[in-house]
MARDO-516016 format. One line per field, with one value per residue (C-alpha): residue in three letters; x negated, y negated, z negated; chain. Coordinates in nm, 3 decimals, padded with zeros to 5 digits. Each point is the difference from the previous one (the first is absolute). Layout:
N
rest c(ALA:...)
px c(X:...)
py c(Y:...)
pz c(Z:...)
kette c(A:...)
This chain:
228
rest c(UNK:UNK:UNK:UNK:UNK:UNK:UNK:UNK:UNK:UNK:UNK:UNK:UNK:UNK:UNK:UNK:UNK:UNK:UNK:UNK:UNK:UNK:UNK:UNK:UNK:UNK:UNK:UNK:UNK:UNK:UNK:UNK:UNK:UNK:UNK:UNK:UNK:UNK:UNK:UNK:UNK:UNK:UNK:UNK:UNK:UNK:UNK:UNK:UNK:UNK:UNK:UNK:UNK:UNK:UNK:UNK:UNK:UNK:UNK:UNK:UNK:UNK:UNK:UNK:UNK:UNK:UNK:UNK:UNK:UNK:UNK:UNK:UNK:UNK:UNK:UNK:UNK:UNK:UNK:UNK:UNK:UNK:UNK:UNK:UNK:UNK:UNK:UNK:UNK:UNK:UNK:UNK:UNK:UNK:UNK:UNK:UNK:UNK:UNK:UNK:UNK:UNK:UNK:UNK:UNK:UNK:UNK:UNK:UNK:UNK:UNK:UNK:UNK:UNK:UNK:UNK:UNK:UNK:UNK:UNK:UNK:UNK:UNK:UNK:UNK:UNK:UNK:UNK:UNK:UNK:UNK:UNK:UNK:UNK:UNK:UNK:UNK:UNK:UNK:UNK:UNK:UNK:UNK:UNK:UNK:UNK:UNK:UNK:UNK:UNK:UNK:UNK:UNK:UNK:UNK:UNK:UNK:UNK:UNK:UNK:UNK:UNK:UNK:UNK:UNK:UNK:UNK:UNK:UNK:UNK:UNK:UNK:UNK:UNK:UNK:UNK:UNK:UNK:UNK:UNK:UNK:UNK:UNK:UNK:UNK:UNK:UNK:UNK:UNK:UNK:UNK:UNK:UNK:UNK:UNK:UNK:UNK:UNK:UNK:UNK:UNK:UNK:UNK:UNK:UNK:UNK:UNK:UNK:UNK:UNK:UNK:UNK:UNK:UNK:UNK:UNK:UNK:UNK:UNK:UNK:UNK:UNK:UNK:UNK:UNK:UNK:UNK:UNK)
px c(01.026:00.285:00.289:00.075:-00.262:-00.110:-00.311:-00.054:00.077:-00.254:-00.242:00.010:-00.066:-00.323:-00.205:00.107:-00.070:00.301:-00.038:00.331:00.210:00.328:00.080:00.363:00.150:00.005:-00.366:-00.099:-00.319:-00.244:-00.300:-00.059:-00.182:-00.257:-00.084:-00.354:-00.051:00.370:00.176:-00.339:00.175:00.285:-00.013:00.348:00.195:00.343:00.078:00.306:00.326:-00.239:00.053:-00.391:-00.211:-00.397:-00.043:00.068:-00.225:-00.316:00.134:-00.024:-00.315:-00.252:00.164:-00.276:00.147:00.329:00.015:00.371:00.206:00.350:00.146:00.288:00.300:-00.112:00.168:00.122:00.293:00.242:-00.143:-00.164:-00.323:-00.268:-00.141:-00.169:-00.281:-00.165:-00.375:-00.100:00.017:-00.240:-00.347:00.194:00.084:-00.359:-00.071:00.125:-00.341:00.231:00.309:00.101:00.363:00.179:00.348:00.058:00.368:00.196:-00.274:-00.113:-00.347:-00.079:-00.228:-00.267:00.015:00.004:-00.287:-00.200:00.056:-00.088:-00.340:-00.072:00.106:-00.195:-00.315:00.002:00.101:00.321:00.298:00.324:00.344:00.220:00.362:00.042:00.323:00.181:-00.075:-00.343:00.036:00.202:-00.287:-00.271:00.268:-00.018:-00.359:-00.022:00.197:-00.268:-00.296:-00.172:-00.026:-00.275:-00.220:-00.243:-00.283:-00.119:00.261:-00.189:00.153:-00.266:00.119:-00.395:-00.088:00.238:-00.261:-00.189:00.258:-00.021:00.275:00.129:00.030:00.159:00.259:00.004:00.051:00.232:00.223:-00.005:00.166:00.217:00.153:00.141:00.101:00.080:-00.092:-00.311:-00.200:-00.276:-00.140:-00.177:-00.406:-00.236:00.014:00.347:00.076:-00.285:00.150:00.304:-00.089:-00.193:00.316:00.234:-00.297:-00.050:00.386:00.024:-00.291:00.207:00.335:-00.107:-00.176:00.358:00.176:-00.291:00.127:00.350:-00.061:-00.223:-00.294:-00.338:00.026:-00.314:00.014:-00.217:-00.225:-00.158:-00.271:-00.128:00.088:00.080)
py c(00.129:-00.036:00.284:00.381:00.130:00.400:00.131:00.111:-00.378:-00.129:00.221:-00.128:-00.348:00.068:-00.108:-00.300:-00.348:00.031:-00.241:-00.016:00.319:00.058:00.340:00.079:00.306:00.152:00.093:00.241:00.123:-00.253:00.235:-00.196:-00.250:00.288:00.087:-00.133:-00.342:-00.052:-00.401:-00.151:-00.352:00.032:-00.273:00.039:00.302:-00.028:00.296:-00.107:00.162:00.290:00.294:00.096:00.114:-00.017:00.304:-00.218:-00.276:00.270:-00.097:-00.386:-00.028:-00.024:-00.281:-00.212:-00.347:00.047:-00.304:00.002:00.286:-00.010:00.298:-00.110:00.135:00.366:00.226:00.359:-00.045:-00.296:-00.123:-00.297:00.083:00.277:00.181:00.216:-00.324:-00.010:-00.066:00.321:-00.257:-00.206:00.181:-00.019:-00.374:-00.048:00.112:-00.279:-00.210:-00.304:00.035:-00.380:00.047:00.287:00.016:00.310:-00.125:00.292:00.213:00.202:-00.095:-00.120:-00.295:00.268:00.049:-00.355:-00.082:00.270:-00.157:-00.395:00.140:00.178:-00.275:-00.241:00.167:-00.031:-00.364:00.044:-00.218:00.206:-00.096:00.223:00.026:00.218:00.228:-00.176:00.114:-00.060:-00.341:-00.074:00.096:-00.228:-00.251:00.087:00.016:-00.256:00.240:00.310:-00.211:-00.297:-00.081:-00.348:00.082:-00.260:-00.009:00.134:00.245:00.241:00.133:00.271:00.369:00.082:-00.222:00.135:00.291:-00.302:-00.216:-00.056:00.161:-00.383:-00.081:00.288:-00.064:-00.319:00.088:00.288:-00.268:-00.263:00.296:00.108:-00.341:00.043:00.383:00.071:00.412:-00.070:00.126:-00.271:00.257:00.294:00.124:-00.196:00.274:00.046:-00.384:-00.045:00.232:-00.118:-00.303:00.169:00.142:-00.334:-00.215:00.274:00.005:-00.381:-00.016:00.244:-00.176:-00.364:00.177:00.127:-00.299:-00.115:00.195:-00.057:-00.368:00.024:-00.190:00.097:-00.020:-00.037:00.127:-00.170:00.204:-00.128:00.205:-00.292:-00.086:00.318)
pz c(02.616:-00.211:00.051:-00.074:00.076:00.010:-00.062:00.337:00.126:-00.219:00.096:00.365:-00.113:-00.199:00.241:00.067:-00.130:-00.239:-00.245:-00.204:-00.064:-00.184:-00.162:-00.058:-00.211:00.351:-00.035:-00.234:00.093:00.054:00.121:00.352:-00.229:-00.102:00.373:00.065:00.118:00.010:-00.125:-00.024:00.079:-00.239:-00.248:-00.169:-00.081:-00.154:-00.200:-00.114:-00.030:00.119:-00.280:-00.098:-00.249:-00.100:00.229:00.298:-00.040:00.098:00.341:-00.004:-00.269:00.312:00.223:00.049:00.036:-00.216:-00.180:-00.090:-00.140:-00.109:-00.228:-00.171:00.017:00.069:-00.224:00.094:-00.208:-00.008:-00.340:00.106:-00.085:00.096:-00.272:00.226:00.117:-00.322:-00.132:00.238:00.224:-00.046:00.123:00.375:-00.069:-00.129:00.326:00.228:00.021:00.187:-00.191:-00.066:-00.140:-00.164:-00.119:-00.261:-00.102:-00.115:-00.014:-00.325:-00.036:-00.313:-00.124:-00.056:00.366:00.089:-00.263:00.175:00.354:-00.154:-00.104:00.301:00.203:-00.225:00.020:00.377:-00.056:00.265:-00.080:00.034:-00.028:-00.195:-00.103:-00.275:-00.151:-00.228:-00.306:00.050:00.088:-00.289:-00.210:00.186:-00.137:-00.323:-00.004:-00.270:-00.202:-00.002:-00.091:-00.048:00.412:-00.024:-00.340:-00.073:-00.149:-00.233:00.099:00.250:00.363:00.121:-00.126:-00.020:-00.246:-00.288:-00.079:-00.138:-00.241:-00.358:-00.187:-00.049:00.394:00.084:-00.253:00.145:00.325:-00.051:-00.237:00.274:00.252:-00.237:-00.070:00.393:-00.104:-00.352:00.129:00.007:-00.302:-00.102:-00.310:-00.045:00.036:00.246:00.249:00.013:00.022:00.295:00.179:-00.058:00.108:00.291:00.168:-00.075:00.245:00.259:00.030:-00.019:00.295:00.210:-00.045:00.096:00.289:00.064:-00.047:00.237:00.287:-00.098:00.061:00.254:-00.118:-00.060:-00.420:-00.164:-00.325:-00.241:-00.201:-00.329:-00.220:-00.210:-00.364:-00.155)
kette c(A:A:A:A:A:A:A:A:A:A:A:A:A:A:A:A:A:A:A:A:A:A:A:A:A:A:A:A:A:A:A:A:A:A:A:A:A:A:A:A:A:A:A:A:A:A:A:A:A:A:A:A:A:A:A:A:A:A:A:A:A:A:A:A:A:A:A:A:A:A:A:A:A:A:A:A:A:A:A:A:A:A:A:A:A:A:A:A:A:A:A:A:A:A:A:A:A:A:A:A:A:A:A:A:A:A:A:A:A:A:A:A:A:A:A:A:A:A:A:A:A:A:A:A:A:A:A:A:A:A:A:A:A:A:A:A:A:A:A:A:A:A:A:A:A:A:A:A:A:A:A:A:A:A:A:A:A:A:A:A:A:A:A:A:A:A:A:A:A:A:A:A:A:A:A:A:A:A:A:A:A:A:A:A:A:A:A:A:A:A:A:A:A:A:A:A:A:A:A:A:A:A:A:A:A:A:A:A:A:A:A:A:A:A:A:A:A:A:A:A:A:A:A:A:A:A:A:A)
């Protein structure tokens, strides 16, 4: 189904064995995806050039064999990008058990919305494909630039095991992170440098998990608790 289509035309279709559906700026109100039992073949929906915000994705979070959904290129203005599909977002894209491939170009979530969606999605060992907003790619580029990305030992990857440094290897470890990002402060008490050090693995665990989905392989990130 690929056309201008009304809500009322797409309402007499959602019984059907539609499998592929189009959405122009035509359609508004998507609420014939909400009616019970209604698109359960549809396995892509292209949102683009479809204006939309986080409020309509309550309609489509239940499809149960979406595996593809497009939503680039949705903004209510003629800015480019949609502000309004942010990280509110997520919990309904969370919700699409067979989603396979994603594409949030020229949206506004951020990468605390996509880290949030790589751990979900990792935890329920799915593989998705993603394409992310710019900026946020740009900064799974720079990765190498936040923090140290491949420590060795006896450099230490697991956030838990921070609580239980010596003062020296978490000076170590903060110094080897900081050499990649001269922010980073590699000083202070014990408990303020573990949990420094804490937050910079949790976040580096989250991004590769990312850059994971942005890639579409199943990253393994290597975790290391011994020599500290």
């Amino acid at each position: 189904m690929n056309g201008h289509l009304s809500s009322r035309v797409l309402a007499l279709f959602r019984s059907s064995e539609v499998r592929w559906i189009t959405l122009t700026e035509s359609l508004v109100d998507a609420g014939a995806f909400s009616l019970p039992n209604s698109f359960l073949f549809v396995t892509e929906l292209s949102l683009r050039d479809t204006p939309i915000n986080d409020s309509d994705l309550r309609h489509i979070h239940h499809l149960p064999r979406l595996a593809t959904l497009l939503m680039d290129n949705t903004s209510i203005s003629n800015e480019g990008s949609n502000p309004m599909i942010n990280d509110d977002a997520v919990p309904a894209i969370i919700l699409l058990s067979k989603l396979t491939f994603i594409s949030l170009h020229d949206t506004g979530i951020l990468m605390s919305g996509l880290r949030r969606l790589a751990c979900v999605v990792n935890a329920s060992t799915r593989i998705i494909e993603i394409e992310i907003p710019s900026a946020c790619e740009d900064y799974i580029r720079d990765l190498d630039k936040k923090y140290d990305t491949d420590p060795h030992p006896p450099l230490i990857t697991v956030p838990e095991a921070c609580a239980r440094l010596s003062v020296l290897s978490l000076q170590r470890n903060l110094a080897a992170h900081k050499a990649r990002n001269p922010v980073i402060i590699a000083t202070g008490s014990k408990a303020e440098m573990a949990e420094r050090l804490e937050i910079i693995l949790e976040t580096r665990m989250m991004d590769l998990l990312v850059r994971a989905m942005m890639l579409g392989t199943q990253d393994s990130v290597a975790e290391n608790t011994s020599n500290y």
